[in-house]
C-alpha positions in Angstrom: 0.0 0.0 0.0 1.3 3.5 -1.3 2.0 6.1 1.8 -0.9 8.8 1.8 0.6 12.2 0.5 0.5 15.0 2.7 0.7 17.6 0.9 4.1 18.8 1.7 6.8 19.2 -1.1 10.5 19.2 -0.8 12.5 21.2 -3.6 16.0 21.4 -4.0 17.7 24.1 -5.2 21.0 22.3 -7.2 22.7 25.5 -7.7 23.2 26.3 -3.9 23.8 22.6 -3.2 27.9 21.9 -2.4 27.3 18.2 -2.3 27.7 17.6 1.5 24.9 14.8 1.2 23.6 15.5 4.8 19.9 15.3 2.9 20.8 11.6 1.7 22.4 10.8 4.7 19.0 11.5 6.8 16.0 10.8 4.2 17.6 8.5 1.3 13.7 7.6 0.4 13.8 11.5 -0.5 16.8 12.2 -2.0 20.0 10.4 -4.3 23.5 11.3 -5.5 24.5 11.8 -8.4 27.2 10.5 -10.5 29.3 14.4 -9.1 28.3 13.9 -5.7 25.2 16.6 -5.8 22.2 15.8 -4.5 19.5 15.2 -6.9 15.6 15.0 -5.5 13.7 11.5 -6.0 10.1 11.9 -7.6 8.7 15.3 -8.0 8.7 16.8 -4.9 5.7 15.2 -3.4 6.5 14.1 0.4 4.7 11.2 1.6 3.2 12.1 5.3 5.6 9.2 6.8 8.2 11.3 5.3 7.8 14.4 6.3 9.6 14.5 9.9 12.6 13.2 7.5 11.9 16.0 5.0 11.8 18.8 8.1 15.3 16.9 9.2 17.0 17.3 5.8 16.2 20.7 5.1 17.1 21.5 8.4 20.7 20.1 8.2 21.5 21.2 4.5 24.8 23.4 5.6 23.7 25.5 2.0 20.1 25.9 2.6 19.5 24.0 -0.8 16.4 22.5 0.4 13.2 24.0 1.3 9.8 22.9 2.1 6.4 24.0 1.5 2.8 23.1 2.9 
């Protein structure tokens, strides 16, 4: 069974993003790396509501403010 969407989006901003891979690190179902060690977002920005702590946690720890979440 597919996790209900909340309604919250992630989006990443690749030109700010240094590649520190914190996002990764903390919400891998959210986010990849790519072959340059950027981070790259996984589907379109949709965050599933058992995501969304993991989401909050990401953005929060991205050292560039590359990620940013809306409601």
């Amino acid at each position: 069974m597919a996790s209900r969407v909340s309604g919250m989006r992630v989006h990443l901003d690749t030109e700010k993003c240094q590649g520190h891979n914190r996002c990764y690190a903390l919400a891998p179902e959210l986010f990849d790396v790519d072959d340059y060690g950027q981070a790259v977002l996984l589907g379109d920005g949709d965050v599933p509501a058992d995501l969304e702590d993991k989401a909050r946690l990401a953005a929060s720890n991205c050292p560039e403010y590359a990620i940013t979440i809306s409601d």
